[in-house]
C-alpha positions as CSV (number, residue, x, y, z in Angstrom):
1,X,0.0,0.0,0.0
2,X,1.4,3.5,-0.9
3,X,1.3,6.6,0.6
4,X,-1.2,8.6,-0.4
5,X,0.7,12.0,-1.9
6,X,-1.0,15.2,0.2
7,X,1.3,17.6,-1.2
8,X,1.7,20.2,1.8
9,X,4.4,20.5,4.9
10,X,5.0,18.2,7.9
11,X,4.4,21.3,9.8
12,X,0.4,21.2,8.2
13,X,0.0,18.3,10.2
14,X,2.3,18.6,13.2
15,X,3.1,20.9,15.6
16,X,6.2,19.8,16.9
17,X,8.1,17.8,13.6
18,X,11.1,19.9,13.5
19,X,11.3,18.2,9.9
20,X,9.7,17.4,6.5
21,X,8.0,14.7,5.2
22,X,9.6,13.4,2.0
23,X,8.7,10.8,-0.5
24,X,11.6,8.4,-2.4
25,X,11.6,4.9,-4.2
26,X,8.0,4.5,-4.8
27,X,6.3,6.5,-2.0
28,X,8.9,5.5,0.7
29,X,8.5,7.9,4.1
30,X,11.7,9.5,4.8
31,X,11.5,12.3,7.6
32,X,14.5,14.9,7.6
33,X,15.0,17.1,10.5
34,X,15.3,21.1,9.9
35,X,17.9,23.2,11.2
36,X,15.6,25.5,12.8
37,X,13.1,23.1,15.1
38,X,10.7,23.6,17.5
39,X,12.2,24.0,21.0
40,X,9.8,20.5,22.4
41,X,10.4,18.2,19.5
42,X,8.6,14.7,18.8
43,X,10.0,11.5,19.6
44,X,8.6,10.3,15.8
45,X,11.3,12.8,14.3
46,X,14.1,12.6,17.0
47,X,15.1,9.1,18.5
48,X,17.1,11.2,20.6
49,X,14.1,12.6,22.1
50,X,12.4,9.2,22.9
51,X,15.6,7.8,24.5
52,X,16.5,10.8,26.8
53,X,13.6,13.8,26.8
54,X,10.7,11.5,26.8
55,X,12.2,9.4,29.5
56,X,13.5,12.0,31.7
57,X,9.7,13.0,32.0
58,X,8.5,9.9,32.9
59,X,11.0,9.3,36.1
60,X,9.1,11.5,38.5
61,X,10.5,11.1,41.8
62,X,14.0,9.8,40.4
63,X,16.0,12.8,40.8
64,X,19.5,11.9,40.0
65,X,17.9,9.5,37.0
66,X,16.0,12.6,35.8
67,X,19.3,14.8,35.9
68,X,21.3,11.8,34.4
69,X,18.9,11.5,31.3
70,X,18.9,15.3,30.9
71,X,22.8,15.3,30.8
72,X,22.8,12.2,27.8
73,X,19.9,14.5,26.4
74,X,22.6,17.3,26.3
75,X,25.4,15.2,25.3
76,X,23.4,14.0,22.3
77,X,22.3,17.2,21.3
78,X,26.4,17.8,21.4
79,X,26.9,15.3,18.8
80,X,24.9,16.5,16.3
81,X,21.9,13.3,17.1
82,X,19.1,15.4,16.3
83,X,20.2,15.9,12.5
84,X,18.7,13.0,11.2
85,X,17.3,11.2,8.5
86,X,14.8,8.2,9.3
87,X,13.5,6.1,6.6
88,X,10.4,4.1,6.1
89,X,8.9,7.0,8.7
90,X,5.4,8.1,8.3
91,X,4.7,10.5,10.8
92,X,2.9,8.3,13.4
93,X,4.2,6.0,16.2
94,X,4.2,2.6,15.0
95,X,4.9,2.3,11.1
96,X,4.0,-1.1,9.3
97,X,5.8,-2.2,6.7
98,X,4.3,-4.8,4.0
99,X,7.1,-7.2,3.0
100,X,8.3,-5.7,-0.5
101,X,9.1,-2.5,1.7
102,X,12.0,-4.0,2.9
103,X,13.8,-3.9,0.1
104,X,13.2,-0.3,-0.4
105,X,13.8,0.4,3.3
106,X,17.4,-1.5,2.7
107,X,18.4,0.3,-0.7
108,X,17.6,3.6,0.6
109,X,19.7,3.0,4.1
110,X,22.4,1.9,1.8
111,X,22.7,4.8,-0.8
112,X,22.6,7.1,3.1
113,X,25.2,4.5,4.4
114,X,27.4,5.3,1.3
115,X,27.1,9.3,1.1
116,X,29.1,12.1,2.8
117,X,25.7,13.2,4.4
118,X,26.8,14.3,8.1
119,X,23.1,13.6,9.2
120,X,22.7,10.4,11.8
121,X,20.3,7.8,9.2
122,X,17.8,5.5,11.8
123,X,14.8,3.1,11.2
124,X,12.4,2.9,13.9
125,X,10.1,0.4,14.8
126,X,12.0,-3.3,14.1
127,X,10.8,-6.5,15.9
128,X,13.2,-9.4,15.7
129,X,10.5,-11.9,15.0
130,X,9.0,-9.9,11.7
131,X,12.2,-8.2,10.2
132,X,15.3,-10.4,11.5
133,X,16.9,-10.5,8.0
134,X,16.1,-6.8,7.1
135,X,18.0,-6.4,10.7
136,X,20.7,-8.4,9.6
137,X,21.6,-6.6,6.4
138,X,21.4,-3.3,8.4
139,X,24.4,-4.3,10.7
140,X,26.1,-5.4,7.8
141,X,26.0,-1.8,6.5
142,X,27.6,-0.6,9.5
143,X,24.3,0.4,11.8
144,X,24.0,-0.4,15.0
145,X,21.1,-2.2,17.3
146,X,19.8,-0.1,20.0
147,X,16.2,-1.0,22.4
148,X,13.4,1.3,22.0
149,X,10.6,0.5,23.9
150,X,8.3,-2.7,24.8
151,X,5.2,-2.8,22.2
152,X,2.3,-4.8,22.7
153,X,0.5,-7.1,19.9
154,X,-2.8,-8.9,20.1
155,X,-2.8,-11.3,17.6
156,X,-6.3,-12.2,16.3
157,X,-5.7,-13.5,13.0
158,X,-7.0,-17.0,14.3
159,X,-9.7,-15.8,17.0
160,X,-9.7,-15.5,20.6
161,X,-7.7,-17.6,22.4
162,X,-7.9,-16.9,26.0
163,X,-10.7,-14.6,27.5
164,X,-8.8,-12.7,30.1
165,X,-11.0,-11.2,33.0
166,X,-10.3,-7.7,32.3
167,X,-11.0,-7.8,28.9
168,X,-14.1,-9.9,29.0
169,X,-15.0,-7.1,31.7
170,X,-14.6,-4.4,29.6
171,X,-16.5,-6.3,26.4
172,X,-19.3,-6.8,28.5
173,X,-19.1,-3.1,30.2
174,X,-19.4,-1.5,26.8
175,X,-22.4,-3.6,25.8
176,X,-24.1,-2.6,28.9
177,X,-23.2,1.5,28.1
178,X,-25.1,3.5,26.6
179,X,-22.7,4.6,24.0
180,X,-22.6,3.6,20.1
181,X,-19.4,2.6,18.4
182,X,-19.4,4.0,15.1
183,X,-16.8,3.5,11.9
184,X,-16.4,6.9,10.5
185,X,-14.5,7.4,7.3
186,X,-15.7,10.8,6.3
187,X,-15.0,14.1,8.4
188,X,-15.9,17.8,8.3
189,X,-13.4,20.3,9.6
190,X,-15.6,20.8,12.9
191,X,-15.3,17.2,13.5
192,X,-11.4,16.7,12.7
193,X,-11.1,20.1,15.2
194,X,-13.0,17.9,17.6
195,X,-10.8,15.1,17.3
196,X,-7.6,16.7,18.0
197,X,-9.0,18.1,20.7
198,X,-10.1,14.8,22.8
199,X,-6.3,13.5,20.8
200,X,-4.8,16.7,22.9
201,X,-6.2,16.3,26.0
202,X,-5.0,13.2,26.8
203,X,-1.3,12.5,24.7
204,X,-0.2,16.8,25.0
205,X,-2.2,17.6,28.1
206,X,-1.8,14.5,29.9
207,X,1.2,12.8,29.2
208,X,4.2,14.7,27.4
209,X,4.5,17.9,25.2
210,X,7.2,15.6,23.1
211,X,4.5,13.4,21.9
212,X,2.9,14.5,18.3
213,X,1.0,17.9,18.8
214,X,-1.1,16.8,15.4
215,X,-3.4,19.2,13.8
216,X,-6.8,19.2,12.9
217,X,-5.7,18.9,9.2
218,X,-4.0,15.9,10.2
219,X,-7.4,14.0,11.4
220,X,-9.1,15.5,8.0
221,X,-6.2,14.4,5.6
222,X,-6.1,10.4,7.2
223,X,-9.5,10.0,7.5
224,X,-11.0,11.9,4.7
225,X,-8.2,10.2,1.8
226,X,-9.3,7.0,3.4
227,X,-5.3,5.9,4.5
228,X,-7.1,5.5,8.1
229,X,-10.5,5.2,9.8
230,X,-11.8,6.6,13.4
231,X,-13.5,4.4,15.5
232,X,-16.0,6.5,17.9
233,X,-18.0,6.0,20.8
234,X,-21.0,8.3,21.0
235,X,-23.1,9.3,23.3
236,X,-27.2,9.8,22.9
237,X,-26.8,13.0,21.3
238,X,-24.8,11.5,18.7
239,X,-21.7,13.8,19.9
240,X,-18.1,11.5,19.8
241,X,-16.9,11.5,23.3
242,X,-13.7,8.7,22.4
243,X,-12.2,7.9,19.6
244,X,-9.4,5.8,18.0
245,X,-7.7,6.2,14.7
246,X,-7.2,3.0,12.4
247,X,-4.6,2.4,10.3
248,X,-4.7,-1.5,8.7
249,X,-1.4,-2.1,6.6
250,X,-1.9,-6.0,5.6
251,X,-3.1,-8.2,8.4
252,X,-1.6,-5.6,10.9
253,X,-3.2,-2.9,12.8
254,X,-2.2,0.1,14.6
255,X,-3.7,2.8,16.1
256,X,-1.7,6.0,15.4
257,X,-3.6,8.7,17.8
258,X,-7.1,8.4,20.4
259,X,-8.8,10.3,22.7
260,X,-11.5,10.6,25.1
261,X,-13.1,12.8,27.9
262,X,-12.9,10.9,30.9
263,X,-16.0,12.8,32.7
264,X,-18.1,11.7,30.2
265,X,-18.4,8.1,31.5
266,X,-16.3,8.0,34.2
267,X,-13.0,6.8,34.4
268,X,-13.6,3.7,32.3
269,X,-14.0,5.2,29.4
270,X,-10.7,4.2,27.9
271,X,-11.4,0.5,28.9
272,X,-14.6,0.8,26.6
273,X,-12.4,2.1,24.1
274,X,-10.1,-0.5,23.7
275,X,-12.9,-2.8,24.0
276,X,-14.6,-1.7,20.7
277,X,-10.9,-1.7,19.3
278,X,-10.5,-5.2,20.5
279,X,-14.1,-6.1,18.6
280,X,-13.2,-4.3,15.6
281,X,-9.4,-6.2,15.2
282,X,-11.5,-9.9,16.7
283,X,-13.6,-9.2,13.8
284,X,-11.6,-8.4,11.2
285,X,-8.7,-11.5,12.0
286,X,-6.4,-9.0,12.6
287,X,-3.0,-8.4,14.5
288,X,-3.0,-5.7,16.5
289,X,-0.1,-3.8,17.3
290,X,-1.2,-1.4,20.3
291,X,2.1,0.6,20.7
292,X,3.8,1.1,24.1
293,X,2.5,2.4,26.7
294,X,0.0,1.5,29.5
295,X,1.6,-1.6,29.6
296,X,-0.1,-3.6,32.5
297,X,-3.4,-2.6,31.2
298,X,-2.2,-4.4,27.9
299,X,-0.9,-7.5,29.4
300,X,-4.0,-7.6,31.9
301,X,-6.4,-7.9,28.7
302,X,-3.9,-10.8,26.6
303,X,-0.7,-8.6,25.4
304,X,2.2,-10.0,24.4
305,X,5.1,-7.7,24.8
306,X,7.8,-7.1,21.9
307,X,11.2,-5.4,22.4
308,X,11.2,-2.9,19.7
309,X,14.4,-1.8,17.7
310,X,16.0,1.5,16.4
311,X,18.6,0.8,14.1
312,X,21.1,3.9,14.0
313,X,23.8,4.7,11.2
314,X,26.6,7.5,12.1
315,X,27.9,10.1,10.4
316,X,32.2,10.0,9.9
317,X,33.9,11.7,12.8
318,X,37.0,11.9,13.7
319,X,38.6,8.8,14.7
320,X,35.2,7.1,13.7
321,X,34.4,8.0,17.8
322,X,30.6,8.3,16.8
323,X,30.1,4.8,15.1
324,X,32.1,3.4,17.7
325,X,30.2,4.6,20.9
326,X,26.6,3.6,19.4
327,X,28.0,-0.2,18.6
328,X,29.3,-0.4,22.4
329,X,25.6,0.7,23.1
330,X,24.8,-2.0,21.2
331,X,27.1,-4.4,22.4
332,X,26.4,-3.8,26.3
333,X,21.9,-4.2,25.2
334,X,22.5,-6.6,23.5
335,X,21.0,-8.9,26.0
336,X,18.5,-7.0,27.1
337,X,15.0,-8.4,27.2
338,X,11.6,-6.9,26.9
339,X,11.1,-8.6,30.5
340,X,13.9,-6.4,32.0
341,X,12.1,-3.1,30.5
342,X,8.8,-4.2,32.0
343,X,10.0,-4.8,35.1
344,X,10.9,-1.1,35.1
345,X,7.6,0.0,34.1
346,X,7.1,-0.4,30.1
């Protein structure tokens, strides 16, 4: 499936790029960062900003972890790690590649692996068990490994195959609710304004200012070119009070932004939520990828956690000192497990 060509900036749909959108090899995403970025940039654009920023945030109450990861974050920023390219990057949190993209992924990581470009070249979002050989020939063009996050799947390409508690709880709590889940395909502007803001109130508001700060014309252009879907629940007026976005690439499914307002039913309004995006991927025999995040709520409801991979290419430096401090990264994860990052809260 190609990407569908919109035509405008990065900066149309979000906020907080600090880069452009760029199309190579047959519609292949590439994201290059600007020199001029916005002072809170994303983690989709910036690795850097996932590994250090992101993370520094979420260690409340871990002061000298907090300063540590701030320090790295300034270190990085030292070595030039925010001047990057990142192929195969659409501008969402999980990307899905079908098979054939490989290849393009690979020929486009070589022709960067080759120039004089002094940009840092990454691919996010590698699982050992679905891209081991695309992983492979990475290393052997001189990039190195590096752990990203945990993500969870749910795989429902062959049914349900255990009915944890939780989930059947929540199944059964939205049948009970008053609330209609609805497929919508089609949005006005008033709508897409309404999105981003239930999107904003809980990714911006509630978690971190480095997660995408989308725009309104990013929920119009997604859903209204038909690349994604928004599955709503809404109330007796007819008014969406959650909602997720749906992005199916092959059997796989992700869902790239959601949002709710928790006063509107309670606090278990995101429960209901996933259980009308549990239905939808049940019914469809789909795999669903659910991202990070939230991660003992996933595994509560059936998860299976996934280490997730950034593979990272340096610029030339003197005395090749770059290349060789992200391959002793490497080398010293190299055993680490997706067990050992949930035991630490992923």
């Amino acid at each position: 499936m190609n990407e569908p060509q919109w035509g405008h900036s990065l900066q149309e749909w979000m906020v907080n790029a600090g880069a452009e959108l760029h199309y190579e090899q047959s519609a292949l995403p590439l994201t290059i960062t600007k020199e001029e970025g916005p002072k809170a940039n994303c983690y989709i654009t910036s690795p850097k900003i996932a590994w250090f920023d992101y993370a520094a945030e979420e260690v409340k109450g871990h002061f000298l972890l907090k300063k540590g990861l701030q320090l790295l974050s300034h270190f990085a920023n030292l070595m030039g790690l925010n001047s990057n390219i990142i192929v195969g990057n659409f501008p969402v949190s999980t990307n899905v590649w079908p098979v054939e993209e490989n290849k393009k992924i690979l020929d486009k990581c070589r022709l960067e692996a080759q120039s004089q470009s002094q940009r840092f070249v990454f691919v996010r979002n590698l699982l050992i068990h679905q891209h081991a050989q695309l992983i492979e020939e990475l290393i052997s063009l001189g990039f190195a490994l590096l752990p990203a996050r945990v993500i969870y799947e749910f795989d429902l390409r062959q049914g349900m195959k255990s009915k944890p508690s939780h989930l059947m709880r929540d199944i059964g709590a939205l049948k009970k609710s008053q609330l209609l889940v609805e497929l919508v395909t089609v949005v006005d502007e008033k709508e897409a304004t309404w999105l981003q803001h239930l999107y904003d109130l809980i990714y911006i508001q509630k978690h971190s200012v480095f997660n995408a700060n989308y725009t309104p014309t990013f929920f119009r252009d997604m859903i209204n070119s038909a690349y994604m879907s928004s599955l709503c629940l809404k109330n007796e007026q007819g008014e969406t009070v959650a909602f997720a976005l749906l992005h199916q690439i092959d059997d796989t499914l992700t869902v790239p932004a959601l949002g709710y307002i928790e006063s509107e039913s309670g606090p278990g309004i995101y429960r209901l939520l996933f259980a009308a995006i549990f239905n939808y991927t049940l019914e469809h025999q789909l795999m669903l990828n659910y991202s990070s995040g939230a991660g003992d709520f996933k595994r509560k409801r059936g998860a299976v956690g996934r280490l997730e991979y950034t593979a990272v290419k340096t610029p030339s430096s003197f005395l090749n000192w770059k290349a060789r401090l992200m391959h002793w990264v490497s080398k010293r994860t190299k055993h680490l497990s997706e067990q050992d990052l949930i035991q630490r809260g992923a």
